[in-house]
C-alpha positions as CSV (number, residue, x, y, z in Angstrom):
1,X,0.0,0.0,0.0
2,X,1.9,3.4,-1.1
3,X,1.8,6.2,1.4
4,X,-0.3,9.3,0.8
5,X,1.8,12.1,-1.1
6,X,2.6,14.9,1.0
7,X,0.6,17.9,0.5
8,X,1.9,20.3,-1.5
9,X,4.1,23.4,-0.2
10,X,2.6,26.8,-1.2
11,X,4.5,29.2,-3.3
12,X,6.4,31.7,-2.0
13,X,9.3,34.2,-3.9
14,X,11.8,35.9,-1.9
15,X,12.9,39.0,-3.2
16,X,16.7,39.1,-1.7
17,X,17.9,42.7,-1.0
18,X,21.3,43.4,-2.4
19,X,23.4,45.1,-0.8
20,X,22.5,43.3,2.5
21,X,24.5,42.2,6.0
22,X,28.4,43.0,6.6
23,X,29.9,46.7,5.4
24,X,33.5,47.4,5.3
25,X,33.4,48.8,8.9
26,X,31.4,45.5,10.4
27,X,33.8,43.1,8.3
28,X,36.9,45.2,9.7
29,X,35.9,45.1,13.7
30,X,35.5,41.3,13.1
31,X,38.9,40.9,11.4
32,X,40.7,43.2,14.1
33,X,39.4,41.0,16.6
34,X,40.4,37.0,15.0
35,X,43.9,38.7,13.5
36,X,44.6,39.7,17.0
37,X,43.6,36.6,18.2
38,X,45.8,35.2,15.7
39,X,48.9,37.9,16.4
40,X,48.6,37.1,20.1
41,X,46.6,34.4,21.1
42,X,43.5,34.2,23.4
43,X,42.5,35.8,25.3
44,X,41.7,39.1,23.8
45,X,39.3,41.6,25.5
46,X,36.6,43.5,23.7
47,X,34.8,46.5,25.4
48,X,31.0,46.3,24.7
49,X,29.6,43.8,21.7
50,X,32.2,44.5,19.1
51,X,29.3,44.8,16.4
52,X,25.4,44.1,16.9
53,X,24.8,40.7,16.8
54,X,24.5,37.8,19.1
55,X,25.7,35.2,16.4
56,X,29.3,37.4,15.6
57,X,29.9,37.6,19.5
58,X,29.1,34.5,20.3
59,X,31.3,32.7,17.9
60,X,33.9,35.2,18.8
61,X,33.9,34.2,22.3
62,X,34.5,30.5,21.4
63,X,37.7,31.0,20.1
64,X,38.7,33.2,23.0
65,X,37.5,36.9,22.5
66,X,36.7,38.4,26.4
67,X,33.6,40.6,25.7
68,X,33.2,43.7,28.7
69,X,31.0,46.4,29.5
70,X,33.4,48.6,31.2
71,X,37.3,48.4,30.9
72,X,37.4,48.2,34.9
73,X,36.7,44.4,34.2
74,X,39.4,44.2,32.1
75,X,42.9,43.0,34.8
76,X,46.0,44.1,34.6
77,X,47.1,42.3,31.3
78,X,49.9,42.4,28.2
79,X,46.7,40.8,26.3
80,X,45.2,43.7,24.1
81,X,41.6,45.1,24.3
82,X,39.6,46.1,21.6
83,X,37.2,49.1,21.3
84,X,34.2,48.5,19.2
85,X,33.3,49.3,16.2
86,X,30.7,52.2,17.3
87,X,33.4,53.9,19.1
88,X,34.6,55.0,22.6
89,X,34.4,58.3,24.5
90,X,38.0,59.4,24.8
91,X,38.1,58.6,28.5
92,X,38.3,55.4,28.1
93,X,41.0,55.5,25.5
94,X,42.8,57.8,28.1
95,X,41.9,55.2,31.3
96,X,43.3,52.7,29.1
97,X,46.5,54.7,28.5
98,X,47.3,54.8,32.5
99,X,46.8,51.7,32.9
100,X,49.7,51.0,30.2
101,X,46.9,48.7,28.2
102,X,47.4,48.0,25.0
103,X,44.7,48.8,23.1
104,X,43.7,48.4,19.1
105,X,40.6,50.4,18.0
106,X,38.2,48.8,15.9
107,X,36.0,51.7,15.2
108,X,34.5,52.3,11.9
109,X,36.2,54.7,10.1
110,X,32.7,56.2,9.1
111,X,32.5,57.1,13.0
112,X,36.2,58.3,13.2
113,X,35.2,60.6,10.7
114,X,32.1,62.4,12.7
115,X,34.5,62.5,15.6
116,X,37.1,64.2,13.7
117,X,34.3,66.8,12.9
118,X,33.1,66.8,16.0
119,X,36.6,68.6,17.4
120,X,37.1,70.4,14.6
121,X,33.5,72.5,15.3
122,X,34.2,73.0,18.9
123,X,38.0,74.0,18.5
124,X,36.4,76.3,15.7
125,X,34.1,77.7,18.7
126,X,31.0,76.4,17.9
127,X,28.5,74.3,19.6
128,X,27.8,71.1,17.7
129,X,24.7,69.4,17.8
130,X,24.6,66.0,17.1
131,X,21.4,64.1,15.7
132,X,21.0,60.7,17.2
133,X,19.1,58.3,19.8
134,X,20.4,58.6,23.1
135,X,22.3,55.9,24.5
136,X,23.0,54.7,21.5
137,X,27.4,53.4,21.6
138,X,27.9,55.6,19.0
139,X,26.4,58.7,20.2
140,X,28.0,57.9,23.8
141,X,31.6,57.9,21.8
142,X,30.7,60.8,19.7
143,X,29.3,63.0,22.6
144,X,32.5,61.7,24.6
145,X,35.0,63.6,22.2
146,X,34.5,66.6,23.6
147,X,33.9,68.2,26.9
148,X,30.9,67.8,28.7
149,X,28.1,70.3,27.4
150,X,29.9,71.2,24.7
151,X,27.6,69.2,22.6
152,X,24.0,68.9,22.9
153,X,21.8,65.3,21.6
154,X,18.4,65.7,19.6
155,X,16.4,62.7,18.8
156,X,13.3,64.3,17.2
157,X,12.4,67.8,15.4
158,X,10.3,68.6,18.4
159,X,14.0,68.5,20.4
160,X,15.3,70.9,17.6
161,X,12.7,73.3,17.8
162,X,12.6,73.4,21.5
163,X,16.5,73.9,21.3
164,X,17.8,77.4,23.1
165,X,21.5,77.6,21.8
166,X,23.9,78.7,24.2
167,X,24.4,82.9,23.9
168,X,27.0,84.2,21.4
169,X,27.7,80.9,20.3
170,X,27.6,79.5,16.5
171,X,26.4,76.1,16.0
172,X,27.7,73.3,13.7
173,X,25.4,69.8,13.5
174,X,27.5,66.6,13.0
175,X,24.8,62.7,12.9
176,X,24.6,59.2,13.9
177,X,25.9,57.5,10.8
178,X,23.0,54.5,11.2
179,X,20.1,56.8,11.3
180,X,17.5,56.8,8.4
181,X,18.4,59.0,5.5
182,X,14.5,60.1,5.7
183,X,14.3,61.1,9.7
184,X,18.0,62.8,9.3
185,X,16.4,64.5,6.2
186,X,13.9,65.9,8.1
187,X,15.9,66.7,11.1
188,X,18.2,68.9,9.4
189,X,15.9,70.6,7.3
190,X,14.7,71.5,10.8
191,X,18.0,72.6,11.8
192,X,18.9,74.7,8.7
193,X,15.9,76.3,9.0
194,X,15.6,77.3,12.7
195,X,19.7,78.2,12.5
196,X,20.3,79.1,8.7
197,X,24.3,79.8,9.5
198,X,24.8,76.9,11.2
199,X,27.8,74.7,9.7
200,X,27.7,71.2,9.0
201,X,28.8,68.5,6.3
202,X,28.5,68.7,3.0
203,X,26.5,65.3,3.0
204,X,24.7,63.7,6.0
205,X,27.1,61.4,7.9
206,X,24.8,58.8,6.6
207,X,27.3,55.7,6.0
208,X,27.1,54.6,2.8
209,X,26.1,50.9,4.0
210,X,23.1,52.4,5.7
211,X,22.2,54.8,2.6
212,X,22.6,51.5,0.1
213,X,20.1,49.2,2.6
214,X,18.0,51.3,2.9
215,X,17.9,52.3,-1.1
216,X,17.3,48.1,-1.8
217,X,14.0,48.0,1.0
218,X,12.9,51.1,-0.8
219,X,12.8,48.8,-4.1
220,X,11.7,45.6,-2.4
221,X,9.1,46.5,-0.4
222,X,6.6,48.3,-2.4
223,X,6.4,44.7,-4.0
224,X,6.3,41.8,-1.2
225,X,3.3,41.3,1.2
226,X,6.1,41.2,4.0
227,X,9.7,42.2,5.0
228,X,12.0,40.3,7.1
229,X,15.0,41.9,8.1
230,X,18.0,39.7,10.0
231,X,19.5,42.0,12.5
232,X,19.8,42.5,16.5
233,X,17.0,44.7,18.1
234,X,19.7,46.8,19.2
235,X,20.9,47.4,15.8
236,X,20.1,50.8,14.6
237,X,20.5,50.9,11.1
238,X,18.5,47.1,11.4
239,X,15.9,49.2,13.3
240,X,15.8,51.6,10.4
241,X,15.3,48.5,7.7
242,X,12.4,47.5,9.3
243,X,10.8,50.8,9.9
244,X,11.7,51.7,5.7
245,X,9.3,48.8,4.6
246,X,6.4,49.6,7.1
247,X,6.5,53.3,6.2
248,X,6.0,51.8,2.4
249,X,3.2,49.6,3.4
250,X,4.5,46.0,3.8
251,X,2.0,44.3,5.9
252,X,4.0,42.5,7.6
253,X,7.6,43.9,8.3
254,X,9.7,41.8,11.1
255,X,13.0,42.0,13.0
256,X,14.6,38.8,13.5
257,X,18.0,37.3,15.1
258,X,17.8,33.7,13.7
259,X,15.2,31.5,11.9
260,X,13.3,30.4,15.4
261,X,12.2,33.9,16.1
262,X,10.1,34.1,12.9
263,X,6.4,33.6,13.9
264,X,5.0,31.2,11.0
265,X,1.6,32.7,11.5
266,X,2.3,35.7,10.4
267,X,3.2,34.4,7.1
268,X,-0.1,32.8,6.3
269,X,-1.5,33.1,2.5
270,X,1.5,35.4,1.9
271,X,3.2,34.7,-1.7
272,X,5.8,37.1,-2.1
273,X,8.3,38.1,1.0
274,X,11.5,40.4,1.0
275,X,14.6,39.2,2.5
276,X,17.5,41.5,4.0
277,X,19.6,42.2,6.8
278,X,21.4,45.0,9.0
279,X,25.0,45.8,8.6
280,X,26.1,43.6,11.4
281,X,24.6,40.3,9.9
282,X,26.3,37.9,8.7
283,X,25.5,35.8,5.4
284,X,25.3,32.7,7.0
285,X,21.7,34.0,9.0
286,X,20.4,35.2,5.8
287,X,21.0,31.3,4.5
288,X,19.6,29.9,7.9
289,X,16.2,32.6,7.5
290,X,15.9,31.0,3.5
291,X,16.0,27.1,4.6
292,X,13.7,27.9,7.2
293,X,10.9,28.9,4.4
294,X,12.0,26.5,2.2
295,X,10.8,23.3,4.4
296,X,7.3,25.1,4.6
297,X,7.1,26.7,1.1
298,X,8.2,25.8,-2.5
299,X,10.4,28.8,-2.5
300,X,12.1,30.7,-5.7
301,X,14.8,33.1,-5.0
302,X,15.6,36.2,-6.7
303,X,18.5,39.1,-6.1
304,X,17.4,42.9,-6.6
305,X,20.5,44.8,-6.6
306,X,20.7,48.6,-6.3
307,X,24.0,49.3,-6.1
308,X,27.3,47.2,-6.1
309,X,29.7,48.1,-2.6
310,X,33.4,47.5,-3.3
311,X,34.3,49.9,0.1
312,X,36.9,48.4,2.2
313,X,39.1,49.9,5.0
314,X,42.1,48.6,6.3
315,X,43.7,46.9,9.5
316,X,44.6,49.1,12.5
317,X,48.2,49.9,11.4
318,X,49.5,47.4,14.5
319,X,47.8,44.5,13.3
320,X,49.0,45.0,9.4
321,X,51.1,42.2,8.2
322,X,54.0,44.7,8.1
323,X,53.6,45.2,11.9
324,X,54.6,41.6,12.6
């Protein structure tokens, strides 16, 4: 007696968002941390998550990465610590110096860049003004290059139009680099309006990885029923992803770390999904999230590219192969 066939899977496209998952900056903290774990052997410390996801840390740990909140748990070592890629407030960098640490920084040089123009404002005598969410790593290191209320965090344009500048003062605006290109949009329209000589960059400090995400939702999602994005919930520019494709009207737009956070029921009678992920996901999520719908669906798979990335930024100079 033959067995009864199985039913048959429903249909389902993915639309797979390109670019997606690791930029230059995210693929460089990662490869500062396993070359100097290479270079000098475990363990190495790591203040804070080096990037925004679980999955990266937690395969980092196993082959002997130290991950810390404060540098205070770090002992009196020769092993090096790592600062993240979102950055550090520069007394941490300067505790680290009297304790004779040895240190290798893995921030993004995206994030170097808005601290370099940070210090340039305020040495220029201006009071900067820097568009972010608070608490944020990267707005902690930014506000952290410069004395203490010499720079002043807005979140929303309600904060910029409640803004009082200090007296006699010009103003300069430097942003988060994850931020949507839309809400910084907005933002500094805000700003430019309220303060029309006030100085800033000649582009948003939007990082190109963000900017090219975002640009590939904005094609996908006016076409799928639904949007998953793989990312950490506290990944901004993931965050941003998922917000894009709700403000264009996916039904269904989810944030996800792995496969067994999806909720199935959600994805009832849909036929058509979009597929992405934030800057700090790796590759091999994005593979785990597409065999996942392919044992309930008779899935097809095809890539919409916006934009091809080539950006890369090199090793800390100590870690270069010259430096050996």
């Amino acid at each position: 007696m033959t067995e009864p066939a199985a039913p048959a899977k429903p249909p389902l496209q993915i639309l797979l968002c390109s670019p997606r998952g690791f930029c230059a900056g995210v693929t460089r903290a990662i490869d500062v941390v396993e070359t100097a774990l290479k270079r000098f052997g475990p363990p190495v410390y790591v203040r804070h998550e080096i990037v925004h996801n679980r999955f990266v840390v937690e395969s980092l740990k196993a082959k002997g990465a130290v991950f810390v909140k404060e540098l205070d748990e770090v002992p009196d070592t020769a092993a090096p610590v790592i600062f993240s890629a979102h950055g550090v407030p520069k007394t941490v960098s300067e505790a680290a110096a009297s304790r004779k640490l040895t240190t290798l920084d893995a921030t993004c040089p995206l994030v170097t860049k808005v601290h370099r123009e940070a210090e340039i404002h305020f040495k220029r005598g201006r009071h900067v003004i820097l568009v972010g969410h608070a608490g944020h790593p990267e707005v902690v290191g930014t506000m952290g290059q410069l004395p203490d209320g010499a720079v002043t965090l807005v979140e929303t344009v309600d904060d910029i139009e409640a803004f009082e500048p200090p007296a006699g003062k010009e103003l300069a605006f430097v942003t988060q680099t994850t931020l949507s290109v839309d809400d910084t949009r907005d933002a500094i329209a805000t700003l430019k309006r309220r303060f029309p000589a006030i100085s800033g960059p000649h582009i948003e400090d939007i990082c190109y990885a963000t900017t090219n995400r975002q640009e590939a939702v904005k094609q996908v999602a006016p076409q799928v029923e639904a949007m998953v994005v793989v990312g950490a919930p506290n990944s901004s520019n993931s965050q941003r992803l998922r917000e894009a494709a709700e403000r264009l009207g996916c039904k269904v737009a989810v944030l996800v770390q792995r496969a067994s956070d999806l909720d199935w029921s959600r994805f009832e009678g849909v036929s058509r999904i979009g597929l992405t992920a934030g800057a700090s996901a790796p590759d091999v999520l994005i593979e785990e999230i597409m065999e996942a719908f392919a044992e309930r669906f008779a899935i097809t798979v095809e890539t919409v590219t916006t934009v091809k990335e080539d950006m890369f930024f090199p090793l800390p100079r100590e870690l270069r192969p010259d430096a050996a």
